[in-house]
C-alpha positions as CSV (number, residue, x, y, z in Angstrom):
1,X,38.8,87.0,-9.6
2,X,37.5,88.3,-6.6
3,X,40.9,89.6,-5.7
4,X,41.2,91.4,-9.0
5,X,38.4,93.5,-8.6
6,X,39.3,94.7,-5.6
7,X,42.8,95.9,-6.6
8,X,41.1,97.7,-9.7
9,X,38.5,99.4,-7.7
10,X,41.6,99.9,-5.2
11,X,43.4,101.8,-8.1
12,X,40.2,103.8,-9.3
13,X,40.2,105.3,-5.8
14,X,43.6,106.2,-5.8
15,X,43.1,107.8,-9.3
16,X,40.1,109.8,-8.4
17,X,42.5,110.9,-5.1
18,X,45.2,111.9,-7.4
19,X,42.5,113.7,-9.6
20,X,40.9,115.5,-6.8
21,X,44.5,116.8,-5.2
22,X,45.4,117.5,-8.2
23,X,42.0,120.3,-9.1
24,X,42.6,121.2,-5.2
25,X,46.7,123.0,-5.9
26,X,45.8,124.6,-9.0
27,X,42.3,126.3,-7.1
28,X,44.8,127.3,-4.7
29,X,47.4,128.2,-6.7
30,X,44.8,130.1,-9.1
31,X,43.5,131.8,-6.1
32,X,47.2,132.7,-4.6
33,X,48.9,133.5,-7.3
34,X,48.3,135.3,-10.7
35,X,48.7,133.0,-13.7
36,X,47.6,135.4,-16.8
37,X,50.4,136.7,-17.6
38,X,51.0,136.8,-21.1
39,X,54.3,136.0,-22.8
40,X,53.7,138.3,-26.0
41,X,54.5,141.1,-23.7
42,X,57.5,140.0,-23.0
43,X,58.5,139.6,-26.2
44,X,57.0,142.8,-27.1
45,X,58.8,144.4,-24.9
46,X,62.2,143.2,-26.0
47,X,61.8,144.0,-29.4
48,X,60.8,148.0,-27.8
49,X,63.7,147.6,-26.1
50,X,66.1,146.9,-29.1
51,X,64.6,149.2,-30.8
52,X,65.3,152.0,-28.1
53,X,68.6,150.4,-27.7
54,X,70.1,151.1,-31.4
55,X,68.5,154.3,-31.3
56,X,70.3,155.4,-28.3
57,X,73.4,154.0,-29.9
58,X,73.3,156.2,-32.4
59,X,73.0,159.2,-30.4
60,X,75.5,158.5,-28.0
61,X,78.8,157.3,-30.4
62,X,77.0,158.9,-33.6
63,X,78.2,156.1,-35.4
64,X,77.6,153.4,-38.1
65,X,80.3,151.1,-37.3
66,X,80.4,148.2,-34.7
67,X,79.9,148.6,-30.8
68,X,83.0,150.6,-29.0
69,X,84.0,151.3,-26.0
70,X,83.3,154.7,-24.6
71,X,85.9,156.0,-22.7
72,X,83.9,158.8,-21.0
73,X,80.4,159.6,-19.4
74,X,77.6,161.2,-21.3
75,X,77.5,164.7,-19.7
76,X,75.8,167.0,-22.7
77,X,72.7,167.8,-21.4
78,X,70.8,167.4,-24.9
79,X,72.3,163.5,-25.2
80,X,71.0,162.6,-21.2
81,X,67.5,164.4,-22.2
82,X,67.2,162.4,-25.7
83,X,68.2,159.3,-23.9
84,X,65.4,159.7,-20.9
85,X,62.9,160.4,-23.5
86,X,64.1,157.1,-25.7
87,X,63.9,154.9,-22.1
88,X,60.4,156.5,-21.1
89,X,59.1,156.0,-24.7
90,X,60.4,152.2,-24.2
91,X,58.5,152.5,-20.5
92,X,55.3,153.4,-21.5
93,X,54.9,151.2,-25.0
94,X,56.3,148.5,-22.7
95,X,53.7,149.0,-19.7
96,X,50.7,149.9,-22.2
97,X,51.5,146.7,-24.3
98,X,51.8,144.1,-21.5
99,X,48.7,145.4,-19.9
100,X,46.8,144.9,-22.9
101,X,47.9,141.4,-23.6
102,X,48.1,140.6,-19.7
103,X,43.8,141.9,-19.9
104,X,43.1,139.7,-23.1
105,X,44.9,136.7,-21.8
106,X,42.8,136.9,-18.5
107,X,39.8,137.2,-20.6
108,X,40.7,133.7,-22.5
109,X,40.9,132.6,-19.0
110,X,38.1,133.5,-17.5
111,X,40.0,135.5,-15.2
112,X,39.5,139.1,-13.6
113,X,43.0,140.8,-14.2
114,X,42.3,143.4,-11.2
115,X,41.7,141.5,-8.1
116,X,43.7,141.1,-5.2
117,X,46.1,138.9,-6.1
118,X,47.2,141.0,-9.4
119,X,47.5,144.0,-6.5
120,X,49.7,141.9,-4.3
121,X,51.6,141.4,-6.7
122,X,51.6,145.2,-8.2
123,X,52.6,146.6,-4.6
124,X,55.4,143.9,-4.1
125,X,56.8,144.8,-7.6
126,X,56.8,148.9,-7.2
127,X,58.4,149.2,-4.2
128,X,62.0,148.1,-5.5
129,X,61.2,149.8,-8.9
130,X,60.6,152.8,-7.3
131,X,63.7,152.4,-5.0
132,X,65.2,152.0,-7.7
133,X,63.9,154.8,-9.8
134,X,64.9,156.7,-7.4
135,X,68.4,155.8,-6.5
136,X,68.9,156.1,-10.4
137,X,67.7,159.5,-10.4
138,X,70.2,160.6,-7.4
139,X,72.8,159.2,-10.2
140,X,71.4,161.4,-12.2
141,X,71.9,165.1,-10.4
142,X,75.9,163.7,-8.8
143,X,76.5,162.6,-12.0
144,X,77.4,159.4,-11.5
145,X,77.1,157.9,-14.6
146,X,79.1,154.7,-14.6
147,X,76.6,152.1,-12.7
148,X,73.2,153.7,-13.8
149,X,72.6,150.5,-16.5
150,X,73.9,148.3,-13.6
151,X,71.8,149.6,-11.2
152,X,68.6,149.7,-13.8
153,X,69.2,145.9,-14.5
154,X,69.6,145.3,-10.7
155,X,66.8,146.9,-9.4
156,X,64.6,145.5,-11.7
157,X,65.7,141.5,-10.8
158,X,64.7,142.3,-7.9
159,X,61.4,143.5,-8.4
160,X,61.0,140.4,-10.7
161,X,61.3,138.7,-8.0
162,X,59.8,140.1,-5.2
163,X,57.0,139.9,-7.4
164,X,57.5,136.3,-8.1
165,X,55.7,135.3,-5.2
166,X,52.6,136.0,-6.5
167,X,53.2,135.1,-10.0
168,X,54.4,132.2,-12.1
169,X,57.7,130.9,-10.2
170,X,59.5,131.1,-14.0
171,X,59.3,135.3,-13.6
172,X,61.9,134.5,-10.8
173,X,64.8,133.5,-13.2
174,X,64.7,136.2,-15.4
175,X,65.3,138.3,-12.1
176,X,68.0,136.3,-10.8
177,X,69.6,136.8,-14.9
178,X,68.9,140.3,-14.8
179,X,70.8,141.1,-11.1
180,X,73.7,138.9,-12.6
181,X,74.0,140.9,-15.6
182,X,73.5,144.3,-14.0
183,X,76.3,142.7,-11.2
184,X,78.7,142.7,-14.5
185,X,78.2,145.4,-15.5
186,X,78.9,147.2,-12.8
187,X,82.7,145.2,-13.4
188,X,82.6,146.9,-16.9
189,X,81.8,150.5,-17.2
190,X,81.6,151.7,-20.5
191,X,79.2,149.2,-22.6
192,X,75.8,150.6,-20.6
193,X,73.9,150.2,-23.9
194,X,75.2,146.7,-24.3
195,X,74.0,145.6,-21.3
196,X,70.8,147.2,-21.6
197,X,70.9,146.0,-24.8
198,X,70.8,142.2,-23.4
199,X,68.9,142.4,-20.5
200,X,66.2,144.6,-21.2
201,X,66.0,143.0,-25.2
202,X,67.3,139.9,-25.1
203,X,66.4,138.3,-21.9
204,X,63.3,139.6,-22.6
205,X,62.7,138.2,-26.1
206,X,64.0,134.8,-24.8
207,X,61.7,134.6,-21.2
208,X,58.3,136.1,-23.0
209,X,59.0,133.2,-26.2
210,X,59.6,130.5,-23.3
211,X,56.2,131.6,-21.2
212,X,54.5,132.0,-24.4
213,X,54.9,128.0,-25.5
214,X,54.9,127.2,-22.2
215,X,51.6,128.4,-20.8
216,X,50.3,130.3,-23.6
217,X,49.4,127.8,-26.1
């Protein structure tokens, strides 16, 4: 009997241990890394970018049918500024969007959604999208056409991932998906919008629905 109770009380210690380690990683992890963001915005964002997407279809092949191959670059200066405009219109409803949901989720939280974590994590996250941006835009003025979607989806993973480090480890994946996608793409010139298409709608629609059931609810 005596024996007993000291194997329960034994196994209440080691449960209140557990319990106590437990509280300690997510402080940590709460005060290392930034855990409000919100998977509507994700979604959100995938549905702006299918949206842009079919738009831009449109203008490019001016067409009702099914997707084609194009067999030359868009040069007409009235097409590239139409699709800039369509790809900044995605940007900002995108940006504007997820910051809204990212704020109200940190609210449910109890969370301040500028501190200095969330700027890590900013910084980290710019500096390969503004590589990027402005690799892109030296596409832009050779006219090099071919590997702007695959250097958009590239440049991107790897901001997703740089930035990764200082948010939920899941934001990682979609990065590694996005570099992998804009890595064939750049094997098939021609289907730009396609590829956009799936990694800036698709992926999205599918990552944001996962984080939303997942850490959301």
């Amino acid at each position: 009997m005596f024996y007993f109770a000291i194997q329960s009380s034994f196994k209440m210690q080691e449960k209140d241990i557990y319990s106590e380690l437990s509280s300690i990683r997510n402080l940590m992890e709460r005060s290392s890394k930034f855990i409000s963001l919100s998977g509507l915005s994700g979604i959100m964002a995938g549905i702006y970018s299918l949206i842009g997407a079919f738009i831009a279809y449109k203008i490019v092949y001016n067409a009702q049918g099914i997707l084609q191959y194009r067999n030359s670059y868009i040069s007409e200066s009235q097409i590239l500024w139409q699709l800039t405009s369509i790809a900044a219109g995605v940007l900002v409803l995108s940006l504007v969007t997820g910051i809204w949901l990212t704020i109200r989720q940190a609210r449910k939280k109890g969370e301040k959604f500028w501190n200095p974590v969330s700027k890590r994590l900013l910084v980290n996250m710019t500096i390969p999208l503004l590589t990027g941006g402005l690799f892109i835009l030296i596409l832009l003025i050779r006219g090099e056409y071919a590997i702007i979607s695959s250097a958009c989806l590239i440049f991107y993973g790897l901001a997703l991932i740089a930035a990764s480090h200082y948010t939920l480890s899941d934001v990682k994946w979609l990065g590694f998906s996005e570099i992998i996608l804009g890595l064939v793409a750049a094997l098939i010139p021609g289907y730009g919008i396609v590829f956009w298409t799936i990694g800036f709608g698709i992926l999205h629609i599918l990552y944001g629905s996962i984080m939303h059931f997942k850490y959301n609810q």
